[in-house]
mmCIF file of the N, C-alpha and C atoms, coordinates in Angstrom:
data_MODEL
# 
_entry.id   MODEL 
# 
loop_
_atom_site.group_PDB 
_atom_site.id 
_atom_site.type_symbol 
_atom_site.label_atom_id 
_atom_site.label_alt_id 
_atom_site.label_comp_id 
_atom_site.label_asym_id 
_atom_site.label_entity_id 
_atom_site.label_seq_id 
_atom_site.pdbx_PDB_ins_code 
_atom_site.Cartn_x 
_atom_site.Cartn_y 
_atom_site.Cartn_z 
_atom_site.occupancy 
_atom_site.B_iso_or_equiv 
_atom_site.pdbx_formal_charge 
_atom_site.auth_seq_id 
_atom_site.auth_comp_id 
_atom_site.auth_asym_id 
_atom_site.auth_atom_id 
_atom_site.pdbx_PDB_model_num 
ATOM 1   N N  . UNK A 1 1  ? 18.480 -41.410 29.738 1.00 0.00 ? 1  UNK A N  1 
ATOM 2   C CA . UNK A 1 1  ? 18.012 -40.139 30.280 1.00 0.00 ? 1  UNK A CA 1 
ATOM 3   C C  . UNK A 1 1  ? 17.915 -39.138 29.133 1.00 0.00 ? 1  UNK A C  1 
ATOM 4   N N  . UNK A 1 2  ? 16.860 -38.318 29.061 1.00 0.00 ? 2  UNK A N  1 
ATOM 5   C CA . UNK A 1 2  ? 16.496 -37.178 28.090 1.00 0.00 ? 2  UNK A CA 1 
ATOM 6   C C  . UNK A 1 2  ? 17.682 -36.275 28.033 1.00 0.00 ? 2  UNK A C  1 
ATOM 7   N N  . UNK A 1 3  ? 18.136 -35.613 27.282 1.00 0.00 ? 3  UNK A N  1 
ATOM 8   C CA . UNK A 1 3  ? 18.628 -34.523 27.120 1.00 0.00 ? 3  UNK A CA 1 
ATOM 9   C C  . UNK A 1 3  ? 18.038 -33.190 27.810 1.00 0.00 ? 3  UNK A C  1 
ATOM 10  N N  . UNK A 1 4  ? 17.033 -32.764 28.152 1.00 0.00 ? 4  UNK A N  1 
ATOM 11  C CA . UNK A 1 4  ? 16.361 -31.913 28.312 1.00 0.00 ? 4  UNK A CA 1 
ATOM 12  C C  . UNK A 1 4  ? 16.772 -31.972 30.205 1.00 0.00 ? 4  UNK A C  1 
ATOM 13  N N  . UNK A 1 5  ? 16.339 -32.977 30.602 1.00 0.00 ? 5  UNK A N  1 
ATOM 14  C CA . UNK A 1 5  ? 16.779 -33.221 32.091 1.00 0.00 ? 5  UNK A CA 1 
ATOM 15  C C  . UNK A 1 5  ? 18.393 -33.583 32.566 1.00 0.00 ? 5  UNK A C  1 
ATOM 16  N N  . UNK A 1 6  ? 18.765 -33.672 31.733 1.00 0.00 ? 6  UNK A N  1 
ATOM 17  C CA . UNK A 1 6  ? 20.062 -33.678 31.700 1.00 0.00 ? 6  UNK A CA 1 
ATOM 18  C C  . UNK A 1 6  ? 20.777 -32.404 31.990 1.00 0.00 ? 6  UNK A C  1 
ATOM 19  N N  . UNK A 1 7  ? 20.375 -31.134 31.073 1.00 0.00 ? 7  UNK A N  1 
ATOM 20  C CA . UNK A 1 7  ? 20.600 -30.151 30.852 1.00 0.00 ? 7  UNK A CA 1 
ATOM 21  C C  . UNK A 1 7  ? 19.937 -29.271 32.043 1.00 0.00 ? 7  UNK A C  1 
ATOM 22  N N  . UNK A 1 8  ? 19.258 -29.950 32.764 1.00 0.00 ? 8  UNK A N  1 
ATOM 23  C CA . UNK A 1 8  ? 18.247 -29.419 33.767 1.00 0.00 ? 8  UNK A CA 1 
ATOM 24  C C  . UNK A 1 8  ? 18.850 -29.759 34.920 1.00 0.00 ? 8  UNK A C  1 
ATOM 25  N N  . UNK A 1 9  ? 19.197 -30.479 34.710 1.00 0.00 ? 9  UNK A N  1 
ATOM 26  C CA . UNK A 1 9  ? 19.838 -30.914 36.375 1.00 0.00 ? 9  UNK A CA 1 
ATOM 27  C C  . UNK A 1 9  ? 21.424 -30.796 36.390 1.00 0.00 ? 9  UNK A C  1 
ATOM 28  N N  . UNK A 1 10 ? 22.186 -30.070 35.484 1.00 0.00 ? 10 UNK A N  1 
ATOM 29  C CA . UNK A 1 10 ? 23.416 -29.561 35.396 1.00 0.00 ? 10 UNK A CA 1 
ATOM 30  C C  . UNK A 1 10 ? 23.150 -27.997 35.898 1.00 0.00 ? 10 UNK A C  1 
ATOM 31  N N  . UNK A 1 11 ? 22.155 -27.421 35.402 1.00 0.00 ? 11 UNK A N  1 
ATOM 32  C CA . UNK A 1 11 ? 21.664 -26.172 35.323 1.00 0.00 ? 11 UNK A CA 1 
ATOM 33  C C  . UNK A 1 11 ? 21.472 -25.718 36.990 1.00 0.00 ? 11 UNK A C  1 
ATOM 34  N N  . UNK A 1 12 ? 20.807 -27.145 37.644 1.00 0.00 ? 12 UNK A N  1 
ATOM 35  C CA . UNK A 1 12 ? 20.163 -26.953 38.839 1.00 0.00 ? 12 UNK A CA 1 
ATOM 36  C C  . UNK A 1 12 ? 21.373 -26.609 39.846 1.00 0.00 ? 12 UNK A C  1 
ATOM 37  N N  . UNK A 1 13 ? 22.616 -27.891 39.581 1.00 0.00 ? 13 UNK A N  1 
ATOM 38  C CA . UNK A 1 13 ? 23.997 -28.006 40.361 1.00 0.00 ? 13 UNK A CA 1 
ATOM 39  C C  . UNK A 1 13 ? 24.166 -26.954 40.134 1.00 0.00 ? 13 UNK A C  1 
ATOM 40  N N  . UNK A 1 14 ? 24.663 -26.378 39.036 1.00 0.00 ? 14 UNK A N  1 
ATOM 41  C CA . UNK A 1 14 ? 25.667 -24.956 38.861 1.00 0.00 ? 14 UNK A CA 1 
ATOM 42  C C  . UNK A 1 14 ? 24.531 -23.975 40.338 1.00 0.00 ? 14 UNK A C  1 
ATOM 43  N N  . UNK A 1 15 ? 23.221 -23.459 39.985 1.00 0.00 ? 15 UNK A N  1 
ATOM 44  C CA . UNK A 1 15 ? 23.125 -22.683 40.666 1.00 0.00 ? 15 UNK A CA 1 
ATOM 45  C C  . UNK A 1 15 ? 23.293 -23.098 42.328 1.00 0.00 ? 15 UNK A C  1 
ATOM 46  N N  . UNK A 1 16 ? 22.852 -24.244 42.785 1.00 0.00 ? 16 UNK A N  1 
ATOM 47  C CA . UNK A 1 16 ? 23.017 -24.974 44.107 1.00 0.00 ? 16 UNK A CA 1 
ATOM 48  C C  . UNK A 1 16 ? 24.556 -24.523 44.431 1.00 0.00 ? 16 UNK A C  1 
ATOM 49  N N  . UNK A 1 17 ? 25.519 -25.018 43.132 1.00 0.00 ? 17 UNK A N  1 
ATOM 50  C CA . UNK A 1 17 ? 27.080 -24.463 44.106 1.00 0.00 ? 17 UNK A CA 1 
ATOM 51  C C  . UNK A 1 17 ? 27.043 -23.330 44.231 1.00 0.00 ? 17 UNK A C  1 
ATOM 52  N N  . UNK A 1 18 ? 26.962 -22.670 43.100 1.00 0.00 ? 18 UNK A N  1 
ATOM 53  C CA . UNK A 1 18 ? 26.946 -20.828 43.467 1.00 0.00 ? 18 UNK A CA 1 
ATOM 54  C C  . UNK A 1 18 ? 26.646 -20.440 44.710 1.00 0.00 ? 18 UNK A C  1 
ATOM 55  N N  . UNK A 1 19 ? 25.317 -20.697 44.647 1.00 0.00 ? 19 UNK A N  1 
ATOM 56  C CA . UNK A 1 19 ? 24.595 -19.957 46.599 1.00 0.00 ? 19 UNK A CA 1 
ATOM 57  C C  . UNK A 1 19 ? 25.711 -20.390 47.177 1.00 0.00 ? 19 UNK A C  1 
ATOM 58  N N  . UNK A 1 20 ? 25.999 -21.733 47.591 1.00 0.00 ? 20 UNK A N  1 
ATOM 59  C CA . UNK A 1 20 ? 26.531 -22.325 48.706 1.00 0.00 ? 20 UNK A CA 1 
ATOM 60  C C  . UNK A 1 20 ? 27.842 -22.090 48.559 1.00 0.00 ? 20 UNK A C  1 
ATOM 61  N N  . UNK A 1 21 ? 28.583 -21.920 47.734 1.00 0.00 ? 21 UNK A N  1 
ATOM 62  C CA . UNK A 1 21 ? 29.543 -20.792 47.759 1.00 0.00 ? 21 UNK A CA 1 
ATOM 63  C C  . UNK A 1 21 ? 29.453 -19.593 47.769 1.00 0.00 ? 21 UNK A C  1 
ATOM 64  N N  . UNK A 1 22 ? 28.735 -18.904 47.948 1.00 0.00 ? 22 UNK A N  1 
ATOM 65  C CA . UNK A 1 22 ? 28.716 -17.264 47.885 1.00 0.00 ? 22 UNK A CA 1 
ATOM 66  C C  . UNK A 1 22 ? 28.018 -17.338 49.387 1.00 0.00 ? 22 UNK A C  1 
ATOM 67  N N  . UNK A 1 23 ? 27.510 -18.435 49.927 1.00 0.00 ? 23 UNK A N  1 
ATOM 68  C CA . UNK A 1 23 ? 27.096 -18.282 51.491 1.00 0.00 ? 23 UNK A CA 1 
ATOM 69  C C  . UNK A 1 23 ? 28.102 -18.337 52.394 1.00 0.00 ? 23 UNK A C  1 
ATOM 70  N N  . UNK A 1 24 ? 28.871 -19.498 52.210 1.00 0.00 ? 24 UNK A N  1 
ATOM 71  C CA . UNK A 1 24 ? 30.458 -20.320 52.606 1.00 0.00 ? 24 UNK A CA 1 
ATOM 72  C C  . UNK A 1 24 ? 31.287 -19.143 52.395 1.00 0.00 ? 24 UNK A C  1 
ATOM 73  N N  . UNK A 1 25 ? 31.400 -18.481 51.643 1.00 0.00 ? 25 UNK A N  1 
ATOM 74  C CA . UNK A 1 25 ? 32.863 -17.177 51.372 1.00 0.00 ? 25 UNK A CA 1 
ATOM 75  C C  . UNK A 1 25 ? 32.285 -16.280 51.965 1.00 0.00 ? 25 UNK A C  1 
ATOM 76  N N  . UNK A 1 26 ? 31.159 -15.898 52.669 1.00 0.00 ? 26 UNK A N  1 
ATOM 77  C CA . UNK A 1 26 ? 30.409 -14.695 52.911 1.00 0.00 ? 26 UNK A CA 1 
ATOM 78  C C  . UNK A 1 26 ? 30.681 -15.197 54.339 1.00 0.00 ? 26 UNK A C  1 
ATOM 79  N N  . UNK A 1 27 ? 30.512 -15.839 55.435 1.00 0.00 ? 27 UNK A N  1 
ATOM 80  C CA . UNK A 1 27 ? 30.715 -16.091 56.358 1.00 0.00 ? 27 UNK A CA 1 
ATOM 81  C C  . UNK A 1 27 ? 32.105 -16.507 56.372 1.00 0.00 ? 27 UNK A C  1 
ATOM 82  N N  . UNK A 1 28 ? 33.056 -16.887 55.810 1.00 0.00 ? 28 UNK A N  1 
ATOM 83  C CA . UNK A 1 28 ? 34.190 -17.011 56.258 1.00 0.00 ? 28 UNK A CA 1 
ATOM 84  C C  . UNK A 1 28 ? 34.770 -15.683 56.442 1.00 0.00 ? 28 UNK A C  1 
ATOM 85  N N  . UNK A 1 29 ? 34.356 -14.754 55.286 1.00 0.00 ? 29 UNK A N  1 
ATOM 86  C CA . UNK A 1 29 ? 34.981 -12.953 55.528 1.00 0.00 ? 29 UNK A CA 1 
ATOM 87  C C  . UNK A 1 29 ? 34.345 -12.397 56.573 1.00 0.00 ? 29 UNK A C  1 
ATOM 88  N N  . UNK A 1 30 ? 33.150 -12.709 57.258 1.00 0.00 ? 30 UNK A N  1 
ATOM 89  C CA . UNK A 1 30 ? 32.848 -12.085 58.460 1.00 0.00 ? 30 UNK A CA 1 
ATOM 90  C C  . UNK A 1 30 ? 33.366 -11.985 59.387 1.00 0.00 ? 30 UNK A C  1 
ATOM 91  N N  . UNK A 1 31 ? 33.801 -13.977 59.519 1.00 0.00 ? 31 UNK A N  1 
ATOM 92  C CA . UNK A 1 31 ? 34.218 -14.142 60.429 1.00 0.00 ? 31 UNK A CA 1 
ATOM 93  C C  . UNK A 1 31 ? 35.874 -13.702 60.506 1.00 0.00 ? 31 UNK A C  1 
ATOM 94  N N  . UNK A 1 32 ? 36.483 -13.562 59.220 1.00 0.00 ? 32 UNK A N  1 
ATOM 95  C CA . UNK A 1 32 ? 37.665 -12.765 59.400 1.00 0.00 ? 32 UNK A CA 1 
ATOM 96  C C  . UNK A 1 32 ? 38.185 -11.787 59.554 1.00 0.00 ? 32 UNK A C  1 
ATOM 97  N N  . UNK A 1 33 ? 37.165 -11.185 59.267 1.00 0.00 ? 33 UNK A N  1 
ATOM 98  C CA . UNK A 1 33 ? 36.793 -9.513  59.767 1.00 0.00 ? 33 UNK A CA 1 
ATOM 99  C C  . UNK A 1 33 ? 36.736 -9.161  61.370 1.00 0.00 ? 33 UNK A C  1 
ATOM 100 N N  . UNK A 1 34 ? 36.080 -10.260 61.828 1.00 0.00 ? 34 UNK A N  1 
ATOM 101 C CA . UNK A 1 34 ? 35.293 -9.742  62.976 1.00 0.00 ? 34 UNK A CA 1 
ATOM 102 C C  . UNK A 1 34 ? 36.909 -10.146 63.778 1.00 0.00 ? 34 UNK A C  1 
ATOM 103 N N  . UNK A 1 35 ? 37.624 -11.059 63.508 1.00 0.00 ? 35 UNK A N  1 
ATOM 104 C CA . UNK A 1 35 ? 39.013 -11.739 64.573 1.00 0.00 ? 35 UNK A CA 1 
ATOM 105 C C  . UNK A 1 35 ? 39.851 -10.938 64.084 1.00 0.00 ? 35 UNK A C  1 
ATOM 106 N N  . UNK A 1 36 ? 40.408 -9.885  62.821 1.00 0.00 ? 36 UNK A N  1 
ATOM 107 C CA . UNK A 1 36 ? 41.205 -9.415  62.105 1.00 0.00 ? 36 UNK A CA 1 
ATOM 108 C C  . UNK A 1 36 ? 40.771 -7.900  61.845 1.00 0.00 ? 36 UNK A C  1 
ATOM 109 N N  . UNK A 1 37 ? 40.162 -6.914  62.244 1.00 0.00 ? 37 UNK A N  1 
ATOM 110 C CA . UNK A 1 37 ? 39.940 -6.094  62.253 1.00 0.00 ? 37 UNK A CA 1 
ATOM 111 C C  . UNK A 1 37 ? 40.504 -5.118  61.220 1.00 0.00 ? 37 UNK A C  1 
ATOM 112 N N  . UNK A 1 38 ? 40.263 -4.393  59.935 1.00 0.00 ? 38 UNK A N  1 
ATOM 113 C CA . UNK A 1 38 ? 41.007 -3.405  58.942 1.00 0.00 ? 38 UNK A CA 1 
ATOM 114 C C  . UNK A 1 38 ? 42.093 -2.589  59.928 1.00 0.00 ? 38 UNK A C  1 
ATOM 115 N N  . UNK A 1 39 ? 41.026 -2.022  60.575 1.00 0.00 ? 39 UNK A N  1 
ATOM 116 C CA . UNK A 1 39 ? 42.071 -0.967  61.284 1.00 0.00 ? 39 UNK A CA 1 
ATOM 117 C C  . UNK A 1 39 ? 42.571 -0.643  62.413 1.00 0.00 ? 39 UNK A C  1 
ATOM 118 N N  . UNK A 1 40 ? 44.171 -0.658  62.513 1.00 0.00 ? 40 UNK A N  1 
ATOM 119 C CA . UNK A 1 40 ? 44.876 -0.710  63.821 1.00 0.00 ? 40 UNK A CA 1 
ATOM 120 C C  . UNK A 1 40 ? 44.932 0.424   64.235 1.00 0.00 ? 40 UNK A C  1 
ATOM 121 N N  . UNK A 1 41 ? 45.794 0.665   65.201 1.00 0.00 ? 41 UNK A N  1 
ATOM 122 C CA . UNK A 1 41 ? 46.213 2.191   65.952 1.00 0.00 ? 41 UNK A CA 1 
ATOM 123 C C  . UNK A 1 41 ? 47.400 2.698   65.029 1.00 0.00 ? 41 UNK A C  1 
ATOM 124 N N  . UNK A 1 42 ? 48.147 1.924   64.019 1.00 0.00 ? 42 UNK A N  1 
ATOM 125 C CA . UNK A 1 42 ? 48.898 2.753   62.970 1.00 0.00 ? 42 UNK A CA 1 
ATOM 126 C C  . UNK A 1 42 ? 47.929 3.543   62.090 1.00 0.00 ? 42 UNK A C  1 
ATOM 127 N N  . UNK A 1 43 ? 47.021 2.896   62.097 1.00 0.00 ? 43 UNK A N  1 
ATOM 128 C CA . UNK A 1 43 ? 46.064 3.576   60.444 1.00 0.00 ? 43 UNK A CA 1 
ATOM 129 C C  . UNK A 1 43 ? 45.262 4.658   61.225 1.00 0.00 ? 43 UNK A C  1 
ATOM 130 N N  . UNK A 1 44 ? 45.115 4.618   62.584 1.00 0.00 ? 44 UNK A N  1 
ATOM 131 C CA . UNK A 1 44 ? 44.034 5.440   63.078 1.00 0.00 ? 44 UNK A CA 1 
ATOM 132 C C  . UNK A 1 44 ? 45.009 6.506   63.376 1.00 0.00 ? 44 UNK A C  1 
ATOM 133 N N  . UNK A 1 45 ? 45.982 6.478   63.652 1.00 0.00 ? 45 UNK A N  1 
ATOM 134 C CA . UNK A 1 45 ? 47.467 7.678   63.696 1.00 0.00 ? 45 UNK A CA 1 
ATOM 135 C C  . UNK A 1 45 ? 47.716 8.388   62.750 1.00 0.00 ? 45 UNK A C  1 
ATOM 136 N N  . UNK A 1 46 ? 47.365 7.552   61.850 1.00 0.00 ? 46 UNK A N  1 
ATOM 137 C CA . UNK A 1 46 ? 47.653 8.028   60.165 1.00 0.00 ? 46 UNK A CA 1 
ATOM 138 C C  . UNK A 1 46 ? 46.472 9.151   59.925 1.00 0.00 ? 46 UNK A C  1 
ATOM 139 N N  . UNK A 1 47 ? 45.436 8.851   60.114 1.00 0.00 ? 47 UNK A N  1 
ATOM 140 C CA . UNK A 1 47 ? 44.211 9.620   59.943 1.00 0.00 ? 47 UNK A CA 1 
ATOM 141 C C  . UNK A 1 47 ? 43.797 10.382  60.578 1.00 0.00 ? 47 UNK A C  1 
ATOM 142 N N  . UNK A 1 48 ? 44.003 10.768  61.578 1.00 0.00 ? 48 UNK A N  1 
ATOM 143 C CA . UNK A 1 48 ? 43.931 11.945  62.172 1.00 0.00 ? 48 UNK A CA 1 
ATOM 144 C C  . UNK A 1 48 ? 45.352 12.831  62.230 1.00 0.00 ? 48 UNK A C  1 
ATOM 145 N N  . UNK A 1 49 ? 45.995 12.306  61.574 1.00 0.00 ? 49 UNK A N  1 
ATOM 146 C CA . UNK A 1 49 ? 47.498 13.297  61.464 1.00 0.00 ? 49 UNK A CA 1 
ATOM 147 C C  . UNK A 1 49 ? 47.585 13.955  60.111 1.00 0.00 ? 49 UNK A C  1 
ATOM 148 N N  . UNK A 1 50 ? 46.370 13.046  59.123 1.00 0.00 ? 50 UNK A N  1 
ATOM 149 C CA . UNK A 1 50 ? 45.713 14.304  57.852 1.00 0.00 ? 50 UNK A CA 1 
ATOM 150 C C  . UNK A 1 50 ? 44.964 14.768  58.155 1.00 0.00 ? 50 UNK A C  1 
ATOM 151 N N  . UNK A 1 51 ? 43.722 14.367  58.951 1.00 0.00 ? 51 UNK A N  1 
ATOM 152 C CA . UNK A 1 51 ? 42.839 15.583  59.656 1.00 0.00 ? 51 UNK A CA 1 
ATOM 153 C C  . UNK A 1 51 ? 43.053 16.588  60.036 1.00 0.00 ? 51 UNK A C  1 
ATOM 154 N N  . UNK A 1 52 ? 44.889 16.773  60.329 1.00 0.00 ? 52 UNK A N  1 
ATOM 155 C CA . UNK A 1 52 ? 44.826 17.629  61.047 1.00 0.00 ? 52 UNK A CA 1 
ATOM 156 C C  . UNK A 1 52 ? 44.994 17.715  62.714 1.00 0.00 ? 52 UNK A C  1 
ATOM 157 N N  . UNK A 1 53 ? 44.905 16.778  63.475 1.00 0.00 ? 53 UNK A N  1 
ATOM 158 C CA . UNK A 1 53 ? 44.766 16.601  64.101 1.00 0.00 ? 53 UNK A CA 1 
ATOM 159 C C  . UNK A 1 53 ? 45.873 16.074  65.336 1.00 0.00 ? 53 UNK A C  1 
ATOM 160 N N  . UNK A 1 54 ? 46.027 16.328  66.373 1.00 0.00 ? 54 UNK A N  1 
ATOM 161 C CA . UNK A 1 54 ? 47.713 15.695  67.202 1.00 0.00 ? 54 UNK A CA 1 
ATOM 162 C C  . UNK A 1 54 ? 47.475 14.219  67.870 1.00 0.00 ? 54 UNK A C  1 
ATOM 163 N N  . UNK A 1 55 ? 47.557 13.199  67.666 1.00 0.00 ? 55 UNK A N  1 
ATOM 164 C CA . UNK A 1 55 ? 46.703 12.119  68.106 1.00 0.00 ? 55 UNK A CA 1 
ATOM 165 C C  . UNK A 1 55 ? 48.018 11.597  69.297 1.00 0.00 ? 55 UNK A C  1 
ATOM 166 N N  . UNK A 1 56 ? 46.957 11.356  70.270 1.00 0.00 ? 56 UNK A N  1 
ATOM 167 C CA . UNK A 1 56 ? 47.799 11.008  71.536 1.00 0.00 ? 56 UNK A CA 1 
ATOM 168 C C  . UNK A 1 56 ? 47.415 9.918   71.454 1.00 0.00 ? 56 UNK A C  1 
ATOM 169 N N  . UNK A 1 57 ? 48.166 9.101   72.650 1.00 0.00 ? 57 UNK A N  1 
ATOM 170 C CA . UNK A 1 57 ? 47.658 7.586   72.856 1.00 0.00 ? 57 UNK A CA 1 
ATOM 171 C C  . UNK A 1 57 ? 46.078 7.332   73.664 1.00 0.00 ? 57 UNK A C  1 
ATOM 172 N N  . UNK A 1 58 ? 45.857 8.402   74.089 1.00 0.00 ? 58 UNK A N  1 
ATOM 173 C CA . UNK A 1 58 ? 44.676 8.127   74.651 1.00 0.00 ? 58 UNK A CA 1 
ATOM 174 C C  . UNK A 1 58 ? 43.404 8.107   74.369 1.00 0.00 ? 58 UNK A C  1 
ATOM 175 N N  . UNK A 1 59 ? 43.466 9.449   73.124 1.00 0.00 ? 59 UNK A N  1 
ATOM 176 C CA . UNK A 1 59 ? 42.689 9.268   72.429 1.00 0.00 ? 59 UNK A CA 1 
ATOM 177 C C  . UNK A 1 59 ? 42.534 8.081   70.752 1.00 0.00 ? 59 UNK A C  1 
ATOM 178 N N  . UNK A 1 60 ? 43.741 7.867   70.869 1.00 0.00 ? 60 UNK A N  1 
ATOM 179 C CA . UNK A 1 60 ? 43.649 6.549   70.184 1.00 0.00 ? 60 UNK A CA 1 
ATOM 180 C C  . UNK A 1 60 ? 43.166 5.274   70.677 1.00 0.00 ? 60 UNK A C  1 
ATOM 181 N N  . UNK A 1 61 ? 43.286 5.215   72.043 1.00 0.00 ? 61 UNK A N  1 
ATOM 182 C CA . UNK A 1 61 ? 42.651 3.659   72.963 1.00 0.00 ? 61 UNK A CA 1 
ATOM 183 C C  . UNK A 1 61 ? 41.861 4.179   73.037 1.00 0.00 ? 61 UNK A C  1 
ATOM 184 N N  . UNK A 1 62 ? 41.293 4.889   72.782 1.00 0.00 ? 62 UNK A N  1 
ATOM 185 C CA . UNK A 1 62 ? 39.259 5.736   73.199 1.00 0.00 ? 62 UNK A CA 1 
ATOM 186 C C  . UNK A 1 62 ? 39.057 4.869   71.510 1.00 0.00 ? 62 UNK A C  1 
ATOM 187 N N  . UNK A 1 63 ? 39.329 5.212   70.696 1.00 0.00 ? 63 UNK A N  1 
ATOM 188 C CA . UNK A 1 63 ? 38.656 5.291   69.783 1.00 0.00 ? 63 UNK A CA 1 
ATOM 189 C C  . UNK A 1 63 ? 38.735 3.625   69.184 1.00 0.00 ? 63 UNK A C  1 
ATOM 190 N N  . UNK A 1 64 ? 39.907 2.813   69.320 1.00 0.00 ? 64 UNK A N  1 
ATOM 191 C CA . UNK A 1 64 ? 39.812 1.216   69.132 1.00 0.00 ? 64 UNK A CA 1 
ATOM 192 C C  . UNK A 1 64 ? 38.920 1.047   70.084 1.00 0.00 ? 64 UNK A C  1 
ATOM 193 N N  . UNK A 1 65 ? 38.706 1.637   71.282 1.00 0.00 ? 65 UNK A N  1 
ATOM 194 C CA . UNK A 1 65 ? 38.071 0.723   72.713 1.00 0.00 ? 65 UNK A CA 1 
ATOM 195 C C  . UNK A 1 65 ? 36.391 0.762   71.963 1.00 0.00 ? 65 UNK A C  1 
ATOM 196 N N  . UNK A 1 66 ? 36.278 1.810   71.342 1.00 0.00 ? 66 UNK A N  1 
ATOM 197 C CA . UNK A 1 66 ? 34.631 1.868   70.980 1.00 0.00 ? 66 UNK A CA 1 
ATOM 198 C C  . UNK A 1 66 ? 34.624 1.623   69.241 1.00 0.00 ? 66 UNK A C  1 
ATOM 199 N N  . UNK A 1 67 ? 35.722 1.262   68.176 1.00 0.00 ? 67 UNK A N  1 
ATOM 200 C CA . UNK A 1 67 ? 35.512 0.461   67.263 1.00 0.00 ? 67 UNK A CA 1 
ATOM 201 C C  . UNK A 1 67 ? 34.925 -0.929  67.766 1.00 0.00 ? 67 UNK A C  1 
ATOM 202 N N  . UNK A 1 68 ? 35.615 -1.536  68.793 1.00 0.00 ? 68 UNK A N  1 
ATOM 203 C CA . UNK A 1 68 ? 35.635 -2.692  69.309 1.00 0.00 ? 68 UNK A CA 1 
ATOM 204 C C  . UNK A 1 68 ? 34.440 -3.279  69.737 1.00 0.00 ? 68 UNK A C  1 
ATOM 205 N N  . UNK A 1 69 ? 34.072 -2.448  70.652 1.00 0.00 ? 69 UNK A N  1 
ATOM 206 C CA . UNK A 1 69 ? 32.582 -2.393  71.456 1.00 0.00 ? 69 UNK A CA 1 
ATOM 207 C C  . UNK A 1 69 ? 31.665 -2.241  70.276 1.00 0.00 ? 69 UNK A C  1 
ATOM 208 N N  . UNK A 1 70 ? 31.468 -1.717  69.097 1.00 0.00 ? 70 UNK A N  1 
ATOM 209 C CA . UNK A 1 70 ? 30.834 -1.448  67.734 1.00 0.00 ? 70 UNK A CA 1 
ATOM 210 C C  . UNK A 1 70 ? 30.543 -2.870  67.149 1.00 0.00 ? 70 UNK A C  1 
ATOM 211 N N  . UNK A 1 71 ? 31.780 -3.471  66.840 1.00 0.00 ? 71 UNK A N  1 
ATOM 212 C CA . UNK A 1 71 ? 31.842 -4.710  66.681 1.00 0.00 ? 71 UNK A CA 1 
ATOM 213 C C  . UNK A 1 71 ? 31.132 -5.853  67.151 1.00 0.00 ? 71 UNK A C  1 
ATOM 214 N N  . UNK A 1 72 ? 31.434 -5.884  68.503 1.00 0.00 ? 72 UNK A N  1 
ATOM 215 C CA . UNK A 1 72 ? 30.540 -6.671  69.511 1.00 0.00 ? 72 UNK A CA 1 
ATOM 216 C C  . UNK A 1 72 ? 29.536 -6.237  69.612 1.00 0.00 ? 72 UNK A C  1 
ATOM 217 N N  . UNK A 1 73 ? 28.884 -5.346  69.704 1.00 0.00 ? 73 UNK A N  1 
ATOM 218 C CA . UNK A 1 73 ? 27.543 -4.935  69.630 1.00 0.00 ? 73 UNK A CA 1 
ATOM 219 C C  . UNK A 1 73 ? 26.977 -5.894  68.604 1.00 0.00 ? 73 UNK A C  1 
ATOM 220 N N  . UNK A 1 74 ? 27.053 -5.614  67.041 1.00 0.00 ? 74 UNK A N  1 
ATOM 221 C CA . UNK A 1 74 ? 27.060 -5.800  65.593 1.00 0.00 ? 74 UNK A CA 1 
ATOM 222 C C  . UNK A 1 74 ? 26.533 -7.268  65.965 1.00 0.00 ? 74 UNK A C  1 
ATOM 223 N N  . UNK A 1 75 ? 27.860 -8.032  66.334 1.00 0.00 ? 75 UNK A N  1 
ATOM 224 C CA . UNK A 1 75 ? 27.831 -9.284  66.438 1.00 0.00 ? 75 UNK A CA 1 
ATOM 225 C C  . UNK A 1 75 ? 27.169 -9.637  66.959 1.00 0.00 ? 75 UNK A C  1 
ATOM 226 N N  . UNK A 1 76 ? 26.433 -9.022  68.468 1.00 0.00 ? 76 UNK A N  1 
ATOM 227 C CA . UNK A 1 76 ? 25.826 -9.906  69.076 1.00 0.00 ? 76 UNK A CA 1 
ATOM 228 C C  . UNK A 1 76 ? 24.438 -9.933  68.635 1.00 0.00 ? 76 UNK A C  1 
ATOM 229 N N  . UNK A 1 77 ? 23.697 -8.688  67.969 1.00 0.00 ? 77 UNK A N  1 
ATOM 230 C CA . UNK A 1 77 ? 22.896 -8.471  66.965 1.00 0.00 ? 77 UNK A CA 1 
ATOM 231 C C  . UNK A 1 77 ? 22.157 -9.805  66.516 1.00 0.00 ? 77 UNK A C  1 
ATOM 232 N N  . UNK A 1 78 ? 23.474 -9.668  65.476 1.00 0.00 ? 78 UNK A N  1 
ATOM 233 C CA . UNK A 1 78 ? 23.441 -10.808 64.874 1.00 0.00 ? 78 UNK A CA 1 
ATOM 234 C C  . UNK A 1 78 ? 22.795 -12.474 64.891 1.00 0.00 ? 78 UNK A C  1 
ATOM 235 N N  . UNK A 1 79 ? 23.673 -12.450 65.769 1.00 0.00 ? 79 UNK A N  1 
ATOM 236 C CA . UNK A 1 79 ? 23.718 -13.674 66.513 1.00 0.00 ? 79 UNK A CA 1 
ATOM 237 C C  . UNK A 1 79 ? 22.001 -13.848 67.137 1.00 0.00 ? 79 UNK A C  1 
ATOM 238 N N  . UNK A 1 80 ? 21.620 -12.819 67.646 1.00 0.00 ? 80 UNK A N  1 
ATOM 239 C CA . UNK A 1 80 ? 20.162 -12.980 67.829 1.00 0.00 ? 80 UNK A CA 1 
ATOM 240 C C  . UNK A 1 80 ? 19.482 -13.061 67.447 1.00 0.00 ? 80 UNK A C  1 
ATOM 241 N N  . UNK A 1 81 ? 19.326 -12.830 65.756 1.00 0.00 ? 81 UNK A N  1 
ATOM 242 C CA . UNK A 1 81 ? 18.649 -13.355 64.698 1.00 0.00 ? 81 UNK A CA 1 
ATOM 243 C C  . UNK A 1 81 ? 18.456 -13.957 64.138 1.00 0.00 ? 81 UNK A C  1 
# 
């Protein structure tokens, strides 16, 4: 085998894994995102108590209830495309 194709078809693998790893890690963080959510009702307590703000429980389940619904929306988006 030539050197030239040799060097060509090492060239080809490297980029073939790349994508398919950067596709593979890109959907695994979605999907860990989407079951694992950044932010709880501690962090959302936290942030409106530097706002300024007196955060009750109710308006804290208002505001996960429609992160949530955001989410699912997003997803189902998605999914339709």
């Amino acid at each position: 085998m030539e050197l030239w194709l040799a060097i060509l078809l090492i060239i080809l693998a490297l980029i073939g894994g790349l994508a398919g790893g950067f596709f593979i890690a890109r959907k695994y963080m979605m999907d860990y995102f989407e079951k694992n959510p950044p932010i709880d009702e501690n962090m959302l307590r936290m942030m409106m108590m530097q706002m300024g703000q007196k955060p009750s429980e109710r308006k804290i389940n208002q505001m996960m209830s429609q992160m949530k619904t955001q989410q699912k929306s997003k997803s189902a988006k998605k999914k339709k495309k």
